[in-house]
N, C-alpha and C positions, 0 to 999 in steps of 0.2 A: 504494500500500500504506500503511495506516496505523500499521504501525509500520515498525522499521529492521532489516529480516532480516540486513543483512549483518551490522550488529554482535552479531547473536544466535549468527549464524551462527561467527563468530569466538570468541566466548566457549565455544561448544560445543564446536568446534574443539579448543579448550584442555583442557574438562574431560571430554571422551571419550580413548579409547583409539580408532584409525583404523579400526580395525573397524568400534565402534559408531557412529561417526559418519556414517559412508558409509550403516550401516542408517538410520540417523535421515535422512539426506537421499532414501533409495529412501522411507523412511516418508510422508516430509513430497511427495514427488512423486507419489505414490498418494492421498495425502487431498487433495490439490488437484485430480484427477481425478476421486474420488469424491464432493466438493463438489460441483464442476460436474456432473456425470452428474445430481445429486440438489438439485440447486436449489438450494443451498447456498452459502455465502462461501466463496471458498479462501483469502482471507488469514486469516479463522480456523482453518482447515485447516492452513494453513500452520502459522500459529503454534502451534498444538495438538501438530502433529507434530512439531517442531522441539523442543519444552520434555518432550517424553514420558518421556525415558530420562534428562532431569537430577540424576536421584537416584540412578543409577548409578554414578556420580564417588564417590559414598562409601562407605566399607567399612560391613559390617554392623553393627559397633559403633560406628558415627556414626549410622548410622539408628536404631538403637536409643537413642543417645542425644536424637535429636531429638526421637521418639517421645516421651520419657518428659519431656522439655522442655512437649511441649503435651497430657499427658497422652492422648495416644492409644493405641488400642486393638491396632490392627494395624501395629507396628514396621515391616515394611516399604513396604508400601503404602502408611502414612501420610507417614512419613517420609522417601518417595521423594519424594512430592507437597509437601511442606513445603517441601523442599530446591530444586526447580525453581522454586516459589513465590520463595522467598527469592529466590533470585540473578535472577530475570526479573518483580520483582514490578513495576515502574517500565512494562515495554513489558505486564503483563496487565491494569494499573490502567489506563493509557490507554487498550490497545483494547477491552479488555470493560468499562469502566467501574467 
């Protein structure tokens, strides 16, 4: 694997509630099936499912603040993705370059 899931794995740990975490691990075992099914990389899969729900850690008035940080459009959406960005930018710059 090219990057280091376990410590992804741990960080998520930390900034989910036990709920979503378990969802993000059935997530992340389904895109790795559906990877291979479809010819596809599962350590991208992996990684994709793993980083999905990172923006969920913050309340809506953090998303909104990020949003309006980078100027974007759509508060949550953006700002879900900003937030998973930030805190896994090191393992998304290594593996997608």
């Amino acid at each position: 694997m090219l990057f280091d899931r376990n410590s992804i794995v741990d960080a998520i740990k930390d900034m989910l509630s036990p709920d979503r975490f378990e969802h993000t691990l059935g997530v992340e075992s389904e895109a790795i099936a559906l990877a291979k099914a479809h010819g596809e990389s599962p350590e991208r899969a992996s990684l994709a499912a793993l980083l999905h729900d990172c923006g969920r850690a913050l309340s809506r008035a953090e998303l909104r603040n990020e949003a309006r940080k980078l100027k974007l459009t759509d508060p949550i959406l953006s700002a879900a993705s900003r937030a998973g960005w930030r805190a896994y930018r090191p393992h998304a710059i290594q593996y997608f370059g």
